[in-house]
N, CA and C atoms as an extended XYZ file, in Angstrom:
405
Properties=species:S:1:pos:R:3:atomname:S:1:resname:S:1:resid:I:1 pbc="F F F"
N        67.798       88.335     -184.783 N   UNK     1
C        69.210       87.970     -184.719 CA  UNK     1
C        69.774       87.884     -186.141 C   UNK     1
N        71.134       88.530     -186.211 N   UNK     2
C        71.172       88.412     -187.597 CA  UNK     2
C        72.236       87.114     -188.092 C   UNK     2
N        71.988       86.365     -189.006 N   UNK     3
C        72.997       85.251     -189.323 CA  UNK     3
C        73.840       85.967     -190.350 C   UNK     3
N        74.770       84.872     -190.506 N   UNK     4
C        75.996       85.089     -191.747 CA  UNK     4
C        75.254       83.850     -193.027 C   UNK     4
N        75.399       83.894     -193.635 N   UNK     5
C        75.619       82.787     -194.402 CA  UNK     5
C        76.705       83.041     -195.549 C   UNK     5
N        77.257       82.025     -195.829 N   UNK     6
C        78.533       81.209     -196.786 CA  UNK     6
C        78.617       80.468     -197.932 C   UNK     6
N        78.520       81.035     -199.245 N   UNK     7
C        78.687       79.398     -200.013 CA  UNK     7
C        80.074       79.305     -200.399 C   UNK     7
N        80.932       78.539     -200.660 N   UNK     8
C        81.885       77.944     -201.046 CA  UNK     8
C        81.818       76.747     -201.850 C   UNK     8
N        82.489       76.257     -203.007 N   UNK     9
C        82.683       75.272     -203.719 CA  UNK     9
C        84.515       74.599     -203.502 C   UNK     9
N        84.122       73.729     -203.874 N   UNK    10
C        85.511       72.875     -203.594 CA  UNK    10
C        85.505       71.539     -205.138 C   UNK    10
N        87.052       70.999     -204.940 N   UNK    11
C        87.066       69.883     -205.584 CA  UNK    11
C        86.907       68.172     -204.637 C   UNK    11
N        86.230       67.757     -204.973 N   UNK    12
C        85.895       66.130     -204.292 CA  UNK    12
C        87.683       65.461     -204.755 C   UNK    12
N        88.195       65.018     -203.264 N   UNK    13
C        89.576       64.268     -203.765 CA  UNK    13
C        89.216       62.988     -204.310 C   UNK    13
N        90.178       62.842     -205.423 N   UNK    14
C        89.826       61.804     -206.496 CA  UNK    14
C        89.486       60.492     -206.325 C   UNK    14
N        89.566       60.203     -204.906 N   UNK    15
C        89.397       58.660     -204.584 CA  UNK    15
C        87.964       58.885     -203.595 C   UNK    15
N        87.241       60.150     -203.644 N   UNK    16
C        85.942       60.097     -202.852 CA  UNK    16
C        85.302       58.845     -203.104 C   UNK    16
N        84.865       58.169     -202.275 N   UNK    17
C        83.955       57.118     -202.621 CA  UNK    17
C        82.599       57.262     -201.827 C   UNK    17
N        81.621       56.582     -201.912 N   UNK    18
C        80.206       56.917     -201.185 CA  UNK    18
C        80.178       56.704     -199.684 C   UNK    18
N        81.232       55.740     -199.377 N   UNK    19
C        81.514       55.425     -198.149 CA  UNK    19
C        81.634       57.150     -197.148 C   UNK    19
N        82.213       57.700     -197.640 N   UNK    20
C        83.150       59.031     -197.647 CA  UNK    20
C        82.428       60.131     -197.682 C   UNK    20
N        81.503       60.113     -198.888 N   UNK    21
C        80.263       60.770     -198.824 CA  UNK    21
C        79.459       60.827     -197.585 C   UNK    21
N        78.799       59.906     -197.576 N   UNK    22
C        77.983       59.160     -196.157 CA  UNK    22
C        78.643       59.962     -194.795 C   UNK    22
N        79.809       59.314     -194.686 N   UNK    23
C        80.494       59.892     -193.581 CA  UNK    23
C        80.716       61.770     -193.727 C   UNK    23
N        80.462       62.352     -194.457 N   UNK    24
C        81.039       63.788     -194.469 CA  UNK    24
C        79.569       64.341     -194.139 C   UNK    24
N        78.385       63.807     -194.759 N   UNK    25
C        77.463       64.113     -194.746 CA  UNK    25
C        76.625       63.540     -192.915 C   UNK    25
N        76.718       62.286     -192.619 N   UNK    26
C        76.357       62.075     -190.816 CA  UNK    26
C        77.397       63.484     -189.848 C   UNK    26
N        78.456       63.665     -190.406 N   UNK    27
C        79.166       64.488     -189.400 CA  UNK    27
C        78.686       66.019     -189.530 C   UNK    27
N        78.265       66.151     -191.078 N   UNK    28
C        77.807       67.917     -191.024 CA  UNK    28
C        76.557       67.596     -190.140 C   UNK    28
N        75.628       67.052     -190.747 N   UNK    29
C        74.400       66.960     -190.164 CA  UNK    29
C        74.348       67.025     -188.299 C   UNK    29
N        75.487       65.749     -187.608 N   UNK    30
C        75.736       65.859     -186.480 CA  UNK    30
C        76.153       67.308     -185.386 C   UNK    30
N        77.261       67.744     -186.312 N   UNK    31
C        77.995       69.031     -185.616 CA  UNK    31
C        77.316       69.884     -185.902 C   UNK    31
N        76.849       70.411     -187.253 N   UNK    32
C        76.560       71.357     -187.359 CA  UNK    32
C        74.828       71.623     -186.708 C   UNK    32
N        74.082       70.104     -186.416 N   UNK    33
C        72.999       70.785     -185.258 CA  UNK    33
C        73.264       70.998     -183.620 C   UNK    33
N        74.916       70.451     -183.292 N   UNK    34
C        75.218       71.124     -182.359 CA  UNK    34
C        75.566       72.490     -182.431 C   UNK    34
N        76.123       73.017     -183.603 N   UNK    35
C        76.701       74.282     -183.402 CA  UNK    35
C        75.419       75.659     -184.183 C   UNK    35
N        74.035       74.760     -184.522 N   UNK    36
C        73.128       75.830     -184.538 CA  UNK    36
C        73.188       76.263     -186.585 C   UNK    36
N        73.751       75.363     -187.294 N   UNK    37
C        74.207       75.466     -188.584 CA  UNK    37
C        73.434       75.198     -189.449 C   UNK    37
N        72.790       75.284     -190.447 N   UNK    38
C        71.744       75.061     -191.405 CA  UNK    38
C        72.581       75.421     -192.259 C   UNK    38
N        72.172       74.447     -193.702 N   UNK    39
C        72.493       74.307     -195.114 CA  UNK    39
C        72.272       73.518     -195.796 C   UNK    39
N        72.871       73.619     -197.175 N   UNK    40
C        72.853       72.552     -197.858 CA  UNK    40
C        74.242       71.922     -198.389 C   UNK    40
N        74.733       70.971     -199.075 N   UNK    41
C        75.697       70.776     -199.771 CA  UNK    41
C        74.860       69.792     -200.721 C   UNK    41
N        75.748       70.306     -201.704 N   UNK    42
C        75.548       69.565     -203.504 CA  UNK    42
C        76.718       69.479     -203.753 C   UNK    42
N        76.610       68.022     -204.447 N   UNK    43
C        78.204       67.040     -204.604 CA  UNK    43
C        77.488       66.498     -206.326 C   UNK    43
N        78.328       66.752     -207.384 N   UNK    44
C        78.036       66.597     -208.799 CA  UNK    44
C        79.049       65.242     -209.401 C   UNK    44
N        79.626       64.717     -208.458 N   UNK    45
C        80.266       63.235     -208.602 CA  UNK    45
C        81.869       63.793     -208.365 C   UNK    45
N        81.740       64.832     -208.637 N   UNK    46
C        83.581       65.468     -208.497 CA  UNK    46
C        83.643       66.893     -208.328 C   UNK    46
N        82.697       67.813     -207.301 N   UNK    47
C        82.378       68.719     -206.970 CA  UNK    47
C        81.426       69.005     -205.991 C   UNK    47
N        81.473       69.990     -204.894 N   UNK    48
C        80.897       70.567     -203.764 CA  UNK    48
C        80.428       71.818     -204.170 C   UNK    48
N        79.151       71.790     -203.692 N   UNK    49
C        78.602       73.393     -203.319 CA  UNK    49
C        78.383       73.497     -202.106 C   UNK    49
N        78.338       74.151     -201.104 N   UNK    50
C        77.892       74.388     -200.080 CA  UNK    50
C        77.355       75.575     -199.532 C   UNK    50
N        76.130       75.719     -199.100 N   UNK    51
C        75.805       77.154     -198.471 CA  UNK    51
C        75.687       76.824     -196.914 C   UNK    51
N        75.992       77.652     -196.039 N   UNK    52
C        75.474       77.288     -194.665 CA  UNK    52
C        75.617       78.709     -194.204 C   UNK    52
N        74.440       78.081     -193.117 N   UNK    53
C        74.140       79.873     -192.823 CA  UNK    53
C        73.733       79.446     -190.813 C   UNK    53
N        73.709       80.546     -189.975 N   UNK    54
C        74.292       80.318     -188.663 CA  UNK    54
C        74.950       81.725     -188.256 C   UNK    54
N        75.157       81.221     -186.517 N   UNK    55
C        75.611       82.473     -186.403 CA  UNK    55
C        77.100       82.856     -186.938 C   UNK    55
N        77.796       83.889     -186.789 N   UNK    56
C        79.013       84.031     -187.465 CA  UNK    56
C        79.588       83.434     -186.602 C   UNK    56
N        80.509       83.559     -185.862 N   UNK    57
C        81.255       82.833     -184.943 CA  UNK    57
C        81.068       81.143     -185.390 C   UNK    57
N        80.194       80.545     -185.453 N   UNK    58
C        79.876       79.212     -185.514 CA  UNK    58
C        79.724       78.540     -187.312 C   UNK    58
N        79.767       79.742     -188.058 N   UNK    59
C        80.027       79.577     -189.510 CA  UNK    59
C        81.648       79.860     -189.923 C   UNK    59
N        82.297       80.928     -189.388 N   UNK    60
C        83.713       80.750     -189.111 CA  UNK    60
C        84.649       79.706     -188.790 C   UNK    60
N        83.910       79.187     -187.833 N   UNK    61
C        84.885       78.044     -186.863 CA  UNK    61
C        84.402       77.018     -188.362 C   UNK    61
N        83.138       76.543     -188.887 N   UNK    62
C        83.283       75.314     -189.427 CA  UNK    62
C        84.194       75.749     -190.843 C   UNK    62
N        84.298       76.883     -191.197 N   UNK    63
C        85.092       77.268     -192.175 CA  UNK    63
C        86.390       76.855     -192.357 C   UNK    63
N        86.673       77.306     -191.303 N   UNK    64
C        88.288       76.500     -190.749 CA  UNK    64
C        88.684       75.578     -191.159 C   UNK    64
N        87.384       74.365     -190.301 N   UNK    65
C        87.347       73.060     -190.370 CA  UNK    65
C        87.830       72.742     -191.644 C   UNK    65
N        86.901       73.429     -192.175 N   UNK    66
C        86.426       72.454     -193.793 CA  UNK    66
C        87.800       73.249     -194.762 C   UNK    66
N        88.241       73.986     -194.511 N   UNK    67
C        89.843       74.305     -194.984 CA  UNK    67
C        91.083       73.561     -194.859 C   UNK    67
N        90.783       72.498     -193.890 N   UNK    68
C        91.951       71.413     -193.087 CA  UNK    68
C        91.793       70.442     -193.502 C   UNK    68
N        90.332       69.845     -194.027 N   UNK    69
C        89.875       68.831     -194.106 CA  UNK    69
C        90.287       67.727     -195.893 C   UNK    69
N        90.934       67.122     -195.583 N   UNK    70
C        91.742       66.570     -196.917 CA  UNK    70
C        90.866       65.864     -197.693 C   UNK    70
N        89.609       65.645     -197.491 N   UNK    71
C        88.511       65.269     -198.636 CA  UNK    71
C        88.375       66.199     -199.479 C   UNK    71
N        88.763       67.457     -199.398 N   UNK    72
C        88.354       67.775     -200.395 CA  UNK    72
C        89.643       69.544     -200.979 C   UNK    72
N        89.794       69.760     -202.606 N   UNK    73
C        90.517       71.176     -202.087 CA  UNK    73
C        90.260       72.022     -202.776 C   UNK    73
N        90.864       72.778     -203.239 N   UNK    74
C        90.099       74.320     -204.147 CA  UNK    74
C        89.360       74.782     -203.338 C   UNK    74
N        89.266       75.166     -202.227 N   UNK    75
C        88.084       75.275     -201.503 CA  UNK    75
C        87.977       77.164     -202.062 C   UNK    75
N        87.091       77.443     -202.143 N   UNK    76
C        86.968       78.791     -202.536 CA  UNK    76
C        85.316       79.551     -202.026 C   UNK    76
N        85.400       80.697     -201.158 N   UNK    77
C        84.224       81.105     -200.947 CA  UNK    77
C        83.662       82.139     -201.863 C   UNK    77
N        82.706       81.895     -202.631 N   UNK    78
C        81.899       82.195     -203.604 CA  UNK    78
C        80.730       83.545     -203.091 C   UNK    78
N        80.763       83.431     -202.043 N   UNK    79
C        79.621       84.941     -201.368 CA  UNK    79
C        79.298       84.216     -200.325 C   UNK    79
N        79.277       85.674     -199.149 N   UNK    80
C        79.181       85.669     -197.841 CA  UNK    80
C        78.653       86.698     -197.456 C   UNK    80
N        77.286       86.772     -196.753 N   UNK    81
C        76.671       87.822     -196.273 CA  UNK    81
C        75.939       87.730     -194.842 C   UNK    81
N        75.187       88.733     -194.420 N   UNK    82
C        74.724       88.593     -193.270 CA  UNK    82
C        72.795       88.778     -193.921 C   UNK    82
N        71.913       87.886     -193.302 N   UNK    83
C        70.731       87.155     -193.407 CA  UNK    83
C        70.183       87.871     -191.917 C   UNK    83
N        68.711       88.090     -192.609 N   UNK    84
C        67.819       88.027     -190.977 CA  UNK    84
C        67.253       86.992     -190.716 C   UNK    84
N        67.302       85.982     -191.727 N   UNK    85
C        66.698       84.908     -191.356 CA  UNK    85
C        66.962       83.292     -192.083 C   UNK    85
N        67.080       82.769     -191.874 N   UNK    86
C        67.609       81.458     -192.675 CA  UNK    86
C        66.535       80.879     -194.035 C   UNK    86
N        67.370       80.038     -194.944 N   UNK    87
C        66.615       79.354     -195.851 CA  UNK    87
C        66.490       78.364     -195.500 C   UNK    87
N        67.132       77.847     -194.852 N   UNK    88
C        67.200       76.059     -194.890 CA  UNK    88
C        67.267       75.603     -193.180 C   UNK    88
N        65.908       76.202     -192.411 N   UNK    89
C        65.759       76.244     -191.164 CA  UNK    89
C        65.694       74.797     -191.043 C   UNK    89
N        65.451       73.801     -191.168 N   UNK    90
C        65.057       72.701     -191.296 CA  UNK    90
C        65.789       71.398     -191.913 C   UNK    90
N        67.350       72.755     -192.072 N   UNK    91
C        67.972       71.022     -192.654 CA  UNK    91
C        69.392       71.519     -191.933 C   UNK    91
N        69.960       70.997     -190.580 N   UNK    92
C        70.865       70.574     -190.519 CA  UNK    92
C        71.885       70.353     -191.422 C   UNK    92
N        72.143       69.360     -192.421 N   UNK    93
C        72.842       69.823     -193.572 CA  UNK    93
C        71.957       68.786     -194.409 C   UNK    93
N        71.375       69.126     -195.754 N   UNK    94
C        70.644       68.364     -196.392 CA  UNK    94
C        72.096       68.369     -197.403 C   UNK    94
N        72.313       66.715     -198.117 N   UNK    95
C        73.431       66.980     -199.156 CA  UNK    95
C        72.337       66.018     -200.342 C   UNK    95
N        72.378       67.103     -201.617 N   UNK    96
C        71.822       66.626     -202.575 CA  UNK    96
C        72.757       66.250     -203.623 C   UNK    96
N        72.789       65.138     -203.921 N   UNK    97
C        73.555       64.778     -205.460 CA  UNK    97
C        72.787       65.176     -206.505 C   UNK    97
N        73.307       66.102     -207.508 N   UNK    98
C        73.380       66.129     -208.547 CA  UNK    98
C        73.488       65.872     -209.911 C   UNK    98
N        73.110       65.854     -211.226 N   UNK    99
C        73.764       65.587     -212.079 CA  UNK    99
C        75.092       66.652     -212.615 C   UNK    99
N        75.821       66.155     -213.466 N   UNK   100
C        77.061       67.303     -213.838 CA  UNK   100
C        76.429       68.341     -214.672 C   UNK   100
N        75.685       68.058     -215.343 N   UNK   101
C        75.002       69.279     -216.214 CA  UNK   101
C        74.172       70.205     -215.991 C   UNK   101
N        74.278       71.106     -215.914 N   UNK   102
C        73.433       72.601     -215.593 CA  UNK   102
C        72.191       72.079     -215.783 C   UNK   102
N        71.699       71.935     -216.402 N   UNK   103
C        70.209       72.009     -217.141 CA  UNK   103
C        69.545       70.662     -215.868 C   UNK   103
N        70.238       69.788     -215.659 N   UNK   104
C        69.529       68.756     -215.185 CA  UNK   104
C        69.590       68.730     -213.384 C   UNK   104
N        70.884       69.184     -213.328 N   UNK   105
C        70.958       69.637     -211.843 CA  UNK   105
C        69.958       71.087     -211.380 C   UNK   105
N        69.701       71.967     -212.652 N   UNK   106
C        68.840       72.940     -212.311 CA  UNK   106
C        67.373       72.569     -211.977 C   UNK   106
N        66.791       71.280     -212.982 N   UNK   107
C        65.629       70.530     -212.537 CA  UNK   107
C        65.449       69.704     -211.240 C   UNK   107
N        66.781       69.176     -211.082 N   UNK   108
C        66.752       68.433     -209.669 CA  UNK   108
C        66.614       69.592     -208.590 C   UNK   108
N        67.019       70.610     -208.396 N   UNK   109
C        67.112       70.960     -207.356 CA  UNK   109
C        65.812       72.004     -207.105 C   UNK   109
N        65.600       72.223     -208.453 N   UNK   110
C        64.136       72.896     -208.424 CA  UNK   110
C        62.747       72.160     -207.807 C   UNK   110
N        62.942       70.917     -207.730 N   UNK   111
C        62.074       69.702     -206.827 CA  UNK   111
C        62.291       69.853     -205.106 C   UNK   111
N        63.605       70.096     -204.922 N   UNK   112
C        63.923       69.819     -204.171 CA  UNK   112
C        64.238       70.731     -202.761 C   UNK   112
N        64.645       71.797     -203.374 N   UNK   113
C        64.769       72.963     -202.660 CA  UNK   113
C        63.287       73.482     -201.884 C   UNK   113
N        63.478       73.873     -200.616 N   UNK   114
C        62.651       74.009     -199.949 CA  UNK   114
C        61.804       75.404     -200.152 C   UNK   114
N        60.223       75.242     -200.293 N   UNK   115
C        59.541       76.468     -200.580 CA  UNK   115
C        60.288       77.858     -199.515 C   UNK   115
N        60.436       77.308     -198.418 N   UNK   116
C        60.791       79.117     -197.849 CA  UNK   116
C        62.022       79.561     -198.072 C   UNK   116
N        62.942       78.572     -199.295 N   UNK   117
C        64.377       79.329     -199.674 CA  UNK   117
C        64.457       80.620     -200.410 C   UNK   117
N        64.169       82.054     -199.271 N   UNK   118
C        64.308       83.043     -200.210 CA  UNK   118
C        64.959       82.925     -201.848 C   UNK   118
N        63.947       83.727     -202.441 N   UNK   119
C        64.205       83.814     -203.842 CA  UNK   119
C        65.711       83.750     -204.585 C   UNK   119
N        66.692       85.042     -203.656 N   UNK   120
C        67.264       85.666     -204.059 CA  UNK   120
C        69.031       84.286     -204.118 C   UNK   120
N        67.983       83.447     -202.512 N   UNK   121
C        69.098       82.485     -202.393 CA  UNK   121
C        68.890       81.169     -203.423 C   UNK   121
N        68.464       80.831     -204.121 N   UNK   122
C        67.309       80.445     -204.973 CA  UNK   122
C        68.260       80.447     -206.253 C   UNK   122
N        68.367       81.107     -206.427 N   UNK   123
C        68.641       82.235     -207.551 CA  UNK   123
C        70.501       81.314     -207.912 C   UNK   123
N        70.723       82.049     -206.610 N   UNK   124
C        72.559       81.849     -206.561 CA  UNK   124
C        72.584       80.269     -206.288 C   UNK   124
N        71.619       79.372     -206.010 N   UNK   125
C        71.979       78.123     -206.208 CA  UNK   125
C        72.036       77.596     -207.101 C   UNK   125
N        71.241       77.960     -208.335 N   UNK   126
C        70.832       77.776     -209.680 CA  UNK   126
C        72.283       78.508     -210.281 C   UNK   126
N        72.835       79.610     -209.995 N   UNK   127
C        73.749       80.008     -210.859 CA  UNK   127
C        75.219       79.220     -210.237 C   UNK   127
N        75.026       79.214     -209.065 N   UNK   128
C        76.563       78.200     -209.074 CA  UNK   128
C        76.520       77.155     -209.221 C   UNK   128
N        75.515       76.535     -209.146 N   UNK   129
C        75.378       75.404     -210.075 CA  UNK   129
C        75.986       75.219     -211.592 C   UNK   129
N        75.145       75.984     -212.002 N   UNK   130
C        75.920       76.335     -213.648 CA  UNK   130
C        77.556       76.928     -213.539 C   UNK   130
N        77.957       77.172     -212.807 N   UNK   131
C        79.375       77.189     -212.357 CA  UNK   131
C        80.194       76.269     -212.079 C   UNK   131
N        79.450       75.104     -211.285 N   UNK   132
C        80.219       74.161     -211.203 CA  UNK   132
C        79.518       72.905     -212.678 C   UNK   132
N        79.193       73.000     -213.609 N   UNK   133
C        78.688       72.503     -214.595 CA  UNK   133
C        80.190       73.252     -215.546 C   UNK   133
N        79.875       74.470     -215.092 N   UNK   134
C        81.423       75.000     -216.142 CA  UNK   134
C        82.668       74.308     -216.150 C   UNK   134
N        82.774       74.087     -214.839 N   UNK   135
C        84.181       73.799     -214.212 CA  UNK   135
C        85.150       72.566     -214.546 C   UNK   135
């Protein structure tokens, strides 16, 4: 079966608090193992990454969502392709905090990221990372 997957970055609205966090993060995790969704999101204290991958139809619809959704804006999709198979079979939505700096968010997530995250996806987490380190 073939999936889509999505990353997009956004800006955190200025009054995010952890409360907010918490809550964005129980609801991906919730919906998106109803709707069959795997990913991750990385939040750098005033920034989103997100990859999620799923079928298309069901990566579309949360696209939407998360376009409406006033926590957060800039929303911008960064690469979108079609996958034979997922990286992040196993996480509903895992959300990792970050540090703001490339170098240290590249070590955190190098711990953290799951051994069967194809390379290539691997790769582009490490570089938009350093993207949102630019930003």
């Amino acid at each position: 079966m073939r999936l889509k997957t999505l990353t997009y970055t956004s800006r955190a609205r200025l009054d995010l608090g952890d409360e907010d966090l918490a809550a964005i993060h129980q609801t991906a995790r919730h919906l998106n193992a109803l709707d069959g969704i795997s990913g991750l999101l990385l939040f750098d204290g005033s920034r989103f990454l997100q990859i999620v991958e799923g079928a298309e139809d069901a990566v579309d619809n949360l696209v939407e969502r998360l376009r409406m959704d006033s926590r957060h804006s800039a929303f911008e999709v960064r690469d979108e392709r079609q996958v034979e198979r997922r990286s992040f079979p196993d996480w509903s939505m895992e959300l990792v905090r970050v540090s703001a700096g490339y170098c240290n968010a590249r070590d955190e997530l190098a711990t953290i990221l799951p051994s069967a995250v194809a390379p290539s996806v691997r790769e582009l987490v490490f570089r938009m990372t350093g993207r949102l380190a630019e930003a």
